[in-house]
C-alpha positions as CSV (number, residue, x, y, z in Angstrom):
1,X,29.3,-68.2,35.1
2,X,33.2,-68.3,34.3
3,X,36.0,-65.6,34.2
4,X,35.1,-64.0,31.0
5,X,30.9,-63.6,31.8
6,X,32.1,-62.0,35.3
7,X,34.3,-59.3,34.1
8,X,31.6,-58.7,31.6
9,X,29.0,-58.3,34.4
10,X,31.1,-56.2,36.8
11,X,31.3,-53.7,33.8
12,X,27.8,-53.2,33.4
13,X,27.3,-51.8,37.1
14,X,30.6,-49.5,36.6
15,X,29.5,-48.5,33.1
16,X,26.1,-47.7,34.6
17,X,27.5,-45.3,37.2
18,X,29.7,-43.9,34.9
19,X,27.1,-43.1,32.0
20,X,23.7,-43.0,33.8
21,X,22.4,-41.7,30.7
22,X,23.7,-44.9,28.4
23,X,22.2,-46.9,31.4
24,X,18.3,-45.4,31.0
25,X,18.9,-46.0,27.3
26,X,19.5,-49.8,28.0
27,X,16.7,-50.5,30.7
28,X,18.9,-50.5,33.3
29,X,17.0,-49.1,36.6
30,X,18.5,-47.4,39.0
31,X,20.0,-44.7,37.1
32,X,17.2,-42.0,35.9
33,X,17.6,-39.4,38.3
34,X,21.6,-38.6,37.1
35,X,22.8,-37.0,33.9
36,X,26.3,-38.3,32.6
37,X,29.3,-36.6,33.1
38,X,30.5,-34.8,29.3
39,X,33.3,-33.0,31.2
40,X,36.5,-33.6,29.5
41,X,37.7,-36.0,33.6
42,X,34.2,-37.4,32.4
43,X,34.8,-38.8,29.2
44,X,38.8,-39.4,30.4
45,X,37.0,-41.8,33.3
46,X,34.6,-44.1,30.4
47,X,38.0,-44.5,28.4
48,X,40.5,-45.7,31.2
49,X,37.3,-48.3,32.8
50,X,37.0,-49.4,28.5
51,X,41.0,-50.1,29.0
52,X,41.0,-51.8,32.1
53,X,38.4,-54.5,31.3
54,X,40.1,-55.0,28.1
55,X,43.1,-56.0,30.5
56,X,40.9,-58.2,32.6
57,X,39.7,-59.5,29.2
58,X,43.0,-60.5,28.0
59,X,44.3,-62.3,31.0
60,X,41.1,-64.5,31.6
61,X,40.8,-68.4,29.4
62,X,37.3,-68.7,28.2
63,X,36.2,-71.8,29.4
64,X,33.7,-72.2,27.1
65,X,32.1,-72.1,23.5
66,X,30.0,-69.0,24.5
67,X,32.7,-67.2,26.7
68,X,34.9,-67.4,23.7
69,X,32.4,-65.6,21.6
70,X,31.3,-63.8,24.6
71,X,35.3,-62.5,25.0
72,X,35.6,-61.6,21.2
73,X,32.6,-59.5,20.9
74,X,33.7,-57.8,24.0
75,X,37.4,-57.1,22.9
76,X,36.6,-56.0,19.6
77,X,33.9,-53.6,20.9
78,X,36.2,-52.6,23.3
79,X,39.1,-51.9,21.3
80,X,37.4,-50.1,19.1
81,X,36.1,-47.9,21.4
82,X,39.5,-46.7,22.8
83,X,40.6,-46.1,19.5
84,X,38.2,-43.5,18.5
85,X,38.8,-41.8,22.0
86,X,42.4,-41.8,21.2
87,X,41.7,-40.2,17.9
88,X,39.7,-37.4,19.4
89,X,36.2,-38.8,18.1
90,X,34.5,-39.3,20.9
91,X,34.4,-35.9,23.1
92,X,34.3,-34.0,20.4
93,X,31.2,-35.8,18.7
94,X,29.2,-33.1,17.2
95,X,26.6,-33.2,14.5
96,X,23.0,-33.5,13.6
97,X,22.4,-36.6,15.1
98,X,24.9,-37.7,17.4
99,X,26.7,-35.4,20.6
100,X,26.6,-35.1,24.1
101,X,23.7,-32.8,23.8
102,X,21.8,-34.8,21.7
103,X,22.1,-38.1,24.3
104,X,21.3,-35.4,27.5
105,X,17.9,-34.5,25.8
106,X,16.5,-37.7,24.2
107,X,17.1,-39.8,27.3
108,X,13.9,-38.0,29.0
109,X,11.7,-39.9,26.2
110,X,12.7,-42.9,27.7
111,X,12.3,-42.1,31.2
112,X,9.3,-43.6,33.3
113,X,6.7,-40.9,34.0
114,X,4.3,-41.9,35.6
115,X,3.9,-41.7,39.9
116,X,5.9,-38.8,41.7
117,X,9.0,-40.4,42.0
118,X,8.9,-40.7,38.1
119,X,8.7,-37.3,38.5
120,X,11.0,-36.3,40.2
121,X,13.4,-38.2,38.3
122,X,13.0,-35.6,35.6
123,X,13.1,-33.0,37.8
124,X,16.6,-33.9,38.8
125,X,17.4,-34.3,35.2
126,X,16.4,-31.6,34.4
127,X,18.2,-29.4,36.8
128,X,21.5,-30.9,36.3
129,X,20.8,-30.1,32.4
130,X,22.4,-26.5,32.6
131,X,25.7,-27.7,34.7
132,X,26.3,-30.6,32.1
133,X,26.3,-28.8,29.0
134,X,28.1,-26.2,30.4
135,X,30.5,-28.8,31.2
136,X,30.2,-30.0,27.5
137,X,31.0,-26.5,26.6
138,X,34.6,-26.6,28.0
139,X,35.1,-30.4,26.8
140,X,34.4,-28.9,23.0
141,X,36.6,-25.9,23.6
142,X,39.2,-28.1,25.0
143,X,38.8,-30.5,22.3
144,X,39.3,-27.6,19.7
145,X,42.6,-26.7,21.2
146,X,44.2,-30.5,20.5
147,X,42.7,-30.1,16.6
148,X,39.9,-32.3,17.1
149,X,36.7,-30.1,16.6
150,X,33.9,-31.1,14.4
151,X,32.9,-29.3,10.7
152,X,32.0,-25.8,11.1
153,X,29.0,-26.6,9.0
154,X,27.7,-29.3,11.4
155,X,28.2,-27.1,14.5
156,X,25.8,-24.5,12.5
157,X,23.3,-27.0,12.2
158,X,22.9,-28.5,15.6
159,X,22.8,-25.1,16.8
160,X,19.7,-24.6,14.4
161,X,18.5,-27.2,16.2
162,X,18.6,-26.3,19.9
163,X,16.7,-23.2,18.6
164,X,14.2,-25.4,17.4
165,X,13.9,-27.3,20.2
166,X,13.4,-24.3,21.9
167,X,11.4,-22.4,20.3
168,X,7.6,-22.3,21.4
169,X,6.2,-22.2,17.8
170,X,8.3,-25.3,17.1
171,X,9.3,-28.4,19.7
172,X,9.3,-26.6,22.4
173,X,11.1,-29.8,24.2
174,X,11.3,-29.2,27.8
175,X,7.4,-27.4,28.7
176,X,6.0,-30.3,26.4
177,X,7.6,-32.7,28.8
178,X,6.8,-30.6,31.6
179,X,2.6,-30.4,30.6
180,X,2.4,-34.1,29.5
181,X,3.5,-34.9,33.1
182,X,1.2,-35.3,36.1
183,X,2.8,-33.5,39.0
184,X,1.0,-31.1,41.7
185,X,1.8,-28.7,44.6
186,X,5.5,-28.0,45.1
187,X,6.4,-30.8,42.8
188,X,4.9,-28.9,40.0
189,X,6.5,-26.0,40.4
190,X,10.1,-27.5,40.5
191,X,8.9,-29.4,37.3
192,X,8.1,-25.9,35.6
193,X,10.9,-24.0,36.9
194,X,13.4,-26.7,35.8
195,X,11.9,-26.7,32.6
196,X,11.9,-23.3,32.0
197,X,16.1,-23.7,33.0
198,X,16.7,-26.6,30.8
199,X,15.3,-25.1,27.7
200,X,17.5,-21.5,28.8
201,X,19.8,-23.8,28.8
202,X,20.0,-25.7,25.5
203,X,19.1,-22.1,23.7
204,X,22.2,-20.9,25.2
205,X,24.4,-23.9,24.2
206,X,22.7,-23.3,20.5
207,X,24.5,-19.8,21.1
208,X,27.6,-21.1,22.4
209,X,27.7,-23.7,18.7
210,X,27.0,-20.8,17.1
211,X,29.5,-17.9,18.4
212,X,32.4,-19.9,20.4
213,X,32.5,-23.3,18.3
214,X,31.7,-22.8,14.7
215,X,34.5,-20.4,14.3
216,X,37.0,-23.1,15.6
217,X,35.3,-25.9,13.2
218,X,36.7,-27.6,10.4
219,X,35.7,-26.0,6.7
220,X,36.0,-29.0,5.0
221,X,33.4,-31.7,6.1
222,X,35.5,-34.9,5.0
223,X,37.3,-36.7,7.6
224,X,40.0,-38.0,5.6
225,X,41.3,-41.6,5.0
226,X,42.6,-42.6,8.5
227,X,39.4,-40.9,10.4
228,X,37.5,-42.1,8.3
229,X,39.1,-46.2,8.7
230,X,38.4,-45.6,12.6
231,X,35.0,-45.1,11.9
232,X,34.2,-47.4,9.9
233,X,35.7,-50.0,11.9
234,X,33.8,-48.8,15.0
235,X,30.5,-49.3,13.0
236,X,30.7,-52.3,11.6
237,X,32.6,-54.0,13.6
238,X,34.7,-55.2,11.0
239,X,37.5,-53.8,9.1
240,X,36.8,-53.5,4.6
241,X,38.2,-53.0,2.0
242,X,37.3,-49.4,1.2
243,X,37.6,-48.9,-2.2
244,X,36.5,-51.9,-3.2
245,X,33.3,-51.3,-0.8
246,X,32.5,-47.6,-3.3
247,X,32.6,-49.8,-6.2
248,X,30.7,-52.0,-5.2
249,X,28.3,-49.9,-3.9
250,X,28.0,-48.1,-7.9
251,X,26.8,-51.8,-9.2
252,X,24.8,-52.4,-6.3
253,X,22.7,-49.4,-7.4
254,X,22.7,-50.3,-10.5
255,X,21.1,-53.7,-9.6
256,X,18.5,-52.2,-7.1
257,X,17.6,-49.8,-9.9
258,X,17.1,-52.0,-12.8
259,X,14.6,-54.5,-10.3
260,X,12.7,-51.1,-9.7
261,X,11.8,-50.8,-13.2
262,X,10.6,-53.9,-13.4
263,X,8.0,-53.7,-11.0
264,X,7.1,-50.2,-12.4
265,X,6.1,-52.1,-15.3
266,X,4.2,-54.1,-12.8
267,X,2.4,-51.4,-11.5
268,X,2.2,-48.8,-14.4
269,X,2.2,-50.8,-17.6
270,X,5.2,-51.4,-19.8
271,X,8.0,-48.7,-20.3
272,X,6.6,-47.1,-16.9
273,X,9.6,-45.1,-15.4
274,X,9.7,-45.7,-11.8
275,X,8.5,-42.4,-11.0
276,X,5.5,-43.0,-13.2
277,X,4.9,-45.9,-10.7
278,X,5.4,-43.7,-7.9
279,X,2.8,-41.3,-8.8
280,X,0.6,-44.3,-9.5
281,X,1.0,-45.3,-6.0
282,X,0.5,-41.8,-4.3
283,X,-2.7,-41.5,-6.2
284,X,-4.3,-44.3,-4.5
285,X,-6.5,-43.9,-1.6
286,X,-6.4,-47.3,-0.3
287,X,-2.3,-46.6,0.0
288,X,-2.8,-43.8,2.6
289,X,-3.6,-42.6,5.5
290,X,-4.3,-39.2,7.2
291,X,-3.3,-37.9,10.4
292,X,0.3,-39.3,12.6
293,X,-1.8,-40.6,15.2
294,X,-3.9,-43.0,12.4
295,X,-0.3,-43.4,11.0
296,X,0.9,-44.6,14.5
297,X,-2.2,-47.0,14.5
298,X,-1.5,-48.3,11.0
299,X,1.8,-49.3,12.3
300,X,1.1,-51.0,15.5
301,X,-1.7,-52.9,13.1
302,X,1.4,-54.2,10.7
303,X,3.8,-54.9,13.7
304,X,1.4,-57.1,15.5
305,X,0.5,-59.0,12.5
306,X,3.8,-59.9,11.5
307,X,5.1,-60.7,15.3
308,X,1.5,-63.4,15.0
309,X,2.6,-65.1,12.2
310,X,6.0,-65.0,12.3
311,X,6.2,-66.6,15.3
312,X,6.6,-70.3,15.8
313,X,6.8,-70.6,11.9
314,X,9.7,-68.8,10.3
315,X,11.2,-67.6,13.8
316,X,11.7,-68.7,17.5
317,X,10.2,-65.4,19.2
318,X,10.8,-65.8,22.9
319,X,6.9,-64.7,25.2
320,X,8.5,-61.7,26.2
321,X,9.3,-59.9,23.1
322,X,5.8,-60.9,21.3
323,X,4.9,-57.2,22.4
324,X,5.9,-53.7,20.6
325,X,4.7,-50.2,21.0
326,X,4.5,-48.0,17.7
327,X,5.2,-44.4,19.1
328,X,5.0,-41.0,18.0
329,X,8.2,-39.4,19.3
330,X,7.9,-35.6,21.0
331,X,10.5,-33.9,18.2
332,X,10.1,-33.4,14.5
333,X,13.1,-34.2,12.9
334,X,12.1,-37.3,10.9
335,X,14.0,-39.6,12.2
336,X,12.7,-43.5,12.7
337,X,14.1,-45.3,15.3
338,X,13.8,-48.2,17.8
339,X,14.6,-48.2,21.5
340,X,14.9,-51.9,23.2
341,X,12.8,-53.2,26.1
342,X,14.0,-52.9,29.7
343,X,15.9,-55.2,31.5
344,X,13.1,-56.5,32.9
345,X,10.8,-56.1,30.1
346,X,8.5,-53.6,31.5
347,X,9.3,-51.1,29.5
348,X,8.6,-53.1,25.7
349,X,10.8,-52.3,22.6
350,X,9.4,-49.3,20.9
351,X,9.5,-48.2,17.0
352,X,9.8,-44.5,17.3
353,X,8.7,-41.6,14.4
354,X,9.8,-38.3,14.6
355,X,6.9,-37.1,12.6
356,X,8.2,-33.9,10.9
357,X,6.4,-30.4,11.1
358,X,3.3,-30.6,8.9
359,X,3.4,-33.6,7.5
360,X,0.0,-35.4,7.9
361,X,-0.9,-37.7,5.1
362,X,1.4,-41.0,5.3
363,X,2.0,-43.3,2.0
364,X,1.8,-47.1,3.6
365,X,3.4,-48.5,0.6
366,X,6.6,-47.3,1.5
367,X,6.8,-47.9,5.2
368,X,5.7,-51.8,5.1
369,X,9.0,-52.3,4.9
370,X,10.2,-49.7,7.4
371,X,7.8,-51.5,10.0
372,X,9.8,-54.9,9.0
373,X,13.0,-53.2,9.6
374,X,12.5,-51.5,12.7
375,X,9.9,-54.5,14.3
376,X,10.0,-57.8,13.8
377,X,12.2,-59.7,11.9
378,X,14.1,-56.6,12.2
379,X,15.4,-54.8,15.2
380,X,12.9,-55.8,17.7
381,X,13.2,-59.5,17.3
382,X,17.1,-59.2,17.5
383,X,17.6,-57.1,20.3
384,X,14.8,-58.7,21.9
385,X,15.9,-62.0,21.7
386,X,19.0,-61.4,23.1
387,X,17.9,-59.8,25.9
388,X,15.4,-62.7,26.5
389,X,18.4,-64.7,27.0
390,X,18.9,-64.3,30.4
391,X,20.4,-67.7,31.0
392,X,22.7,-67.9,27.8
393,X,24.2,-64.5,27.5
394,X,25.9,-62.3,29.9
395,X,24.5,-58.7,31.1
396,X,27.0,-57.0,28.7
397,X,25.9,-59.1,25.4
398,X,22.4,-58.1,26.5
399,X,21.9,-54.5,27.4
400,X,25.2,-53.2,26.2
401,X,26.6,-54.8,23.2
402,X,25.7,-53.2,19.6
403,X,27.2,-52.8,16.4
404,X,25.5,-51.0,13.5
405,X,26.5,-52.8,11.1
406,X,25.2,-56.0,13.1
407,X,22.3,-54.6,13.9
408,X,21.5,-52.4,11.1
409,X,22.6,-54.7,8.9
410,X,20.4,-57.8,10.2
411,X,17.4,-55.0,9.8
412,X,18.1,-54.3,5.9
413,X,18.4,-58.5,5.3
414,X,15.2,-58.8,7.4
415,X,13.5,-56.7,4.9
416,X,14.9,-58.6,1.9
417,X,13.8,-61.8,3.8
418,X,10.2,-60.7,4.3
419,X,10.0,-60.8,-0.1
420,X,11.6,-64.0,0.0
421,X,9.1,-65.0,2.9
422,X,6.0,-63.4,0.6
423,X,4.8,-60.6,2.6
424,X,6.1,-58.3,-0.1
425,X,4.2,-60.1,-2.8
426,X,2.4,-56.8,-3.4
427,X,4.1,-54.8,-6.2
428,X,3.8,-51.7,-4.2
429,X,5.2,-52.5,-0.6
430,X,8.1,-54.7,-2.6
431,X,8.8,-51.1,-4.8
432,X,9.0,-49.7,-1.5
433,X,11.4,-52.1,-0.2
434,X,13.6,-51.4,-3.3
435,X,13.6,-47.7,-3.2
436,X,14.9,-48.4,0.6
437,X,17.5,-50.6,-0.8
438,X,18.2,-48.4,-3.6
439,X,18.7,-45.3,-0.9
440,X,21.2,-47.1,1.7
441,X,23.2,-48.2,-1.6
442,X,23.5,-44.4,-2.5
443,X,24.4,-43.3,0.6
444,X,27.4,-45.9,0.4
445,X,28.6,-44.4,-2.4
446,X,27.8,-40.8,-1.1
447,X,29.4,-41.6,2.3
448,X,32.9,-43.3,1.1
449,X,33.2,-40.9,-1.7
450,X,33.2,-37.7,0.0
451,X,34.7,-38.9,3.4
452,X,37.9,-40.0,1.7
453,X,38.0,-37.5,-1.2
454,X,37.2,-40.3,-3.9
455,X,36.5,-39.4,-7.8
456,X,33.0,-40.7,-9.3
457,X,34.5,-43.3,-11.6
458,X,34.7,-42.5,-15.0
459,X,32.7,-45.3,-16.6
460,X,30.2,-45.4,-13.9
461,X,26.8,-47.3,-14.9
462,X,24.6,-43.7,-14.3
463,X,27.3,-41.3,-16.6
464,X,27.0,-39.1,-13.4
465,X,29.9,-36.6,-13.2
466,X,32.5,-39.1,-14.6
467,X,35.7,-38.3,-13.2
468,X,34.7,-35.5,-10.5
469,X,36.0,-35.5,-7.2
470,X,33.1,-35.8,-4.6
471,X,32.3,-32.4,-2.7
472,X,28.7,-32.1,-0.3
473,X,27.3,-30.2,-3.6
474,X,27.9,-33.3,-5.8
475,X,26.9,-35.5,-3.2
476,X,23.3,-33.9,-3.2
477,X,23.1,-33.9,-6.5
478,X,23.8,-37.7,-6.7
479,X,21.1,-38.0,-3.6
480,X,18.3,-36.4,-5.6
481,X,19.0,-38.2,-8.6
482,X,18.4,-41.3,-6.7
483,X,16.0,-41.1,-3.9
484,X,13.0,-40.1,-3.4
485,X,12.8,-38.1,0.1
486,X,11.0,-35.0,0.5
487,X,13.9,-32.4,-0.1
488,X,13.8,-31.4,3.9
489,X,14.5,-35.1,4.8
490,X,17.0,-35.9,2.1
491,X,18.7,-32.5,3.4
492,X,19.4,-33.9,7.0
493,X,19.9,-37.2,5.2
494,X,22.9,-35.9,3.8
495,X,23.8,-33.7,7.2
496,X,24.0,-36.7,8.7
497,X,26.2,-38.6,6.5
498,X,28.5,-35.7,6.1
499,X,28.7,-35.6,10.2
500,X,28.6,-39.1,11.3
501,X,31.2,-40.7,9.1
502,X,30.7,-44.6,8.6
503,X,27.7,-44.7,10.4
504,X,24.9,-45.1,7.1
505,X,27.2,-47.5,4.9
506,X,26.9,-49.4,8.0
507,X,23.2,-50.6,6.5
508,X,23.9,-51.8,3.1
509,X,27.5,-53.1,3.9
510,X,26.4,-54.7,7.3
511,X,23.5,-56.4,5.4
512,X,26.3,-57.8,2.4
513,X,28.0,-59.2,5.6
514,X,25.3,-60.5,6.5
515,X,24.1,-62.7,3.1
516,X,27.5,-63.2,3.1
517,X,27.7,-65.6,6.4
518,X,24.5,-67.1,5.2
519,X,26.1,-68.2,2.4
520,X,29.0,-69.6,4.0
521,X,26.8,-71.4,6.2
522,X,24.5,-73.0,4.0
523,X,27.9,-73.8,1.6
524,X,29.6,-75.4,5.1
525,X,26.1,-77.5,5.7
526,X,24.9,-78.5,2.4
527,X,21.3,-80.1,2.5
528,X,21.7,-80.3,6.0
529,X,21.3,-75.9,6.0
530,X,17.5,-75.1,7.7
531,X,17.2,-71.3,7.6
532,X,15.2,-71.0,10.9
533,X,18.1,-72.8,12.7
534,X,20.2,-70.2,10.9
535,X,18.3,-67.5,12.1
536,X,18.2,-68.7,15.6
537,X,22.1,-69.4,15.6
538,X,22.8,-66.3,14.5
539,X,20.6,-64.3,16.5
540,X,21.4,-66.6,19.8
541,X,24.8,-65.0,19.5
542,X,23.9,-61.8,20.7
543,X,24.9,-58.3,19.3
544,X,28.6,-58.4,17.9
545,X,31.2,-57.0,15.7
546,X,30.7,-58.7,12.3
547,X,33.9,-60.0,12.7
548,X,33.2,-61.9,15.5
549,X,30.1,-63.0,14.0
550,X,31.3,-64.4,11.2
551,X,34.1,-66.0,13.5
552,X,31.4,-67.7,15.7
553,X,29.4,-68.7,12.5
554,X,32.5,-70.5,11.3
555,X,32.6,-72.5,14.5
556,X,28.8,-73.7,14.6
């Protein structure tokens, strides 16, 4: 390997040290019985090593094709990276989805559990649980002090939900972990008692949001134009055109929209309104199933089945990644996810679902698509691939390097590309593909408008609230007019959006991006394009800034 892929593989091992927690999250062993440092010297420590190997980065030649691309992705990631911290986004991260807190307590569904030293892995997690956050608790008030605090209203609701996660009629987090665990003797008992701690713990940083922070937060949510720009950047890896982006988001909705109707027709008779349709499809039996565990089932079923007959036709799936796990996820928050294999492939990838509280009957027409997305020829065969390619791509481009708007963005076209492929020939499973569609185009318009202050145009194609400036209220309204969540998940829906600025355009815009390189490609190649070698091409690249992707895809 050259210059370029050993600077990249020297930061893996420092990165690891330095953020233990990022490390278990990426397969990397070695690292499970340390929680990462979210002291303010902490998060000072990740920034500086982010700046040094961008140094080392700019004073090496790439000596090749692949540590040119290798180099870019890494910059640009990099860069990125420094700027947030430099804008005070990064230690003062707080909101439903994304914090300090919310990394310390998901990383123990990922850790190994089984045998004693498993064990007492988590014991030693779970121990340092109380020091960390206390630790995080000076880092926030610190953070305050320079300006840079989050929304009051987000503070609120994270600390809602360390009393959930607390709470023995609800989550209950830390003795759930503790009882699923095999442990005896002396090992129990320090398994229990730090349990017991670690849940004290988190119910008293819930208090700490609530008493100490929230006062200090921000009343308005919006992050304004420049804050907003940094973020975006960061998640797509590219830089937009912002305004442009919300309009185009308005006719993408539009377009989305009027296709629904059309296969309402298809499913409801002529003039059926896509609700209509909707109900048609709830009513059906053969379009449901009961119970999260059958649900779980019904989605391993649909995962393995496209993996079988994707494989060797439409994609090159390397051995290793021919294997997913569908998995119920301890908390109840309704969020879907996917976590990638371990480095060495023991631990698979895994689709996650955060089944919320009292939901047991599951409608299979809208989640083909969501197993597509998260699965294969979504996330799974992406990350997977990449970090099959052991020989090709360096440590960092396989266990460290993401961009949403890559990866989420690859995830929304591999849904589109499973109609084009057939597997959403039935009307139902393609409506629910559309009303996915239709919902990440919303939340563009949602996200960009209310970030960065925006009016709804006046001559929008809905005639919602011509000329109004957006607000959280409006943006809800806008959300219910056009998606069809339960009200509970279409409220942290919008929590999310209102916290995490840039991340959920990320989808929608990532996926234009996306069809967008596609097209330049098959434009460059004329009736020499072959999608599969596309695919491959693209994917072979690794995770990337869309910048650098369509830099690479330029040179191929």
């Amino acid at each position: 390997m050259g210059d370029i892929d050993d600077i990249a593989n020297r930061y893996v091992d420092e990165w690891a040290e330095l953020d233990p927690v990022g490390a278990t999250y990426c397969g990397l062993a070695g690292h499970d019985d340390r929680l990462t440092d979210l002291s303010r010297d902490g998060f000072a420590a990740r920034a500086a090593h982010a700046r040094d190997t961008l140094a080392a980065l700019a004073a090496a030649t790439p000596a090749t094709e692949a540590e040119r691309v290798a180099a870019d992705a890494m910059t640009e990631r990099l860069t990125v990276e420094t700027l947030q911290f430099d804008a005070g986004q990064t230690a003062s991260q707080m909101n439903v989805i994304s914090s300090g807190l919310h990394h310390s307590l998901s990383v123990f569904d990922l850790m190994p559990t089984q045998g004693e030293e498993a064990v007492a892995h988590v014991v030693a997690r779970l121990r340092q649980l109380p020091a960390t956050l206390a630790a995080f608790q000076s880092t926030l008030l610190a953070e305050a002090a320079d300006g840079h605090v989050a929304a009051r209203q987000q503070i609120l609701e994270v600390a809602q939900q360390c009393a959930t996660w607390t709470d023995p009629s609800a989550d209950d987090v830390f003795p759930r972990l503790a009882r699923r665990l095999t442990a005896a003797g002396a090992l129990r008992a320090e398994l229990d008692s730090a349990a017991a701690d670690a849940t004290s713990a988190t119910a008293a940083f819930g208090r700490f949001l609530r008493e100490e922070l929230a006062p200090r937060g921000r009343a308005d949510q919006a992050w304004g134009r420049e804050a907003y720009g940094i973020a975006s950047q960061y998640f797509l890896g590219a830089r937009i055109d912002l305004d442009e982006t919300y309009a185009w988001g308005f006719a993408e909705l539009a377009r989305i929209e009027a296709e629904m109707r059309v296969v309402a027709a298809e499913l409801a008779g002529p003039g059926a309104s896509v609700d209509e349709a909707v109900a048609v499809l709830d009513a059906d039996p053969a379009r449901t199933v009961e119970g999260k565990e059958a649900f779980r089932d019904w989605m391993q079923t649909v995962a393995d089945k496209a993996v079988s007959e994707l494989a060797g036709t439409h994609f090159d799936i390397p051995e290793q990644v021919r294997r997913i796990e569908c998995c119920l996820a301890p908390t109840s928050d309704g969020a879907i996810y996917y976590t990638g294999p371990s480095e060495d492939f023991s631990r698979p990838g895994r689709m996650w679902w955060a089944v919320p509280q009292g939901v047991t009957t599951f409608s299979t027409w809208r989640e083909v698509t969501t197993v597509y997305h998260e699965g294969v020829p979504g996330h799974h065969l992406q990350i997977g691939q990449t970090a099959a390619r052991a020989g090709a791509l360096n440590r960092w481009q396989r266990k460290l390097a993401w961009c949403s708007g890559h990866g989420e963005g690859w995830a929304l076209y591999a849904e589109r590309l499973m109609e084009e492929l057939g597997y959403l020939a039935d009307p139902g499973d393609r409506l629910g593909m559309l009303d996915g569609q239709a919902f990440r185009a919303a939340r563009v318009i949602v996200d960009i408008g209310v970030h960065l202050g925006l009016r709804v145009p006046a001559d929008n194609p809905f005639g919602f609230a011509p000329g109004q400036r957006w607000t959280p209220e409006l943006a809800w309204r806008f959300l219910r007019a056009h998606c069809r969540l339960a009200d509970e998940n279409l409220r942290f829906e919008l929590n999310r959006y209102l916290g995490w600025a840039g991340q959920a355009p990320a989808y929608k815009v990532g996926e234009r991006i996306w069809l967008a390189a596609r097209d330049e490609v098959r434009a460059r190649k004329g009736a020499d394009f072959d999608l599969r070698t596309f695919h491959r091409q693209a994917l072979d690249l690794g995770s990337l800034g869309l910048d650098p992707m369509r830099r690479a895809m330029a040179r191929l």
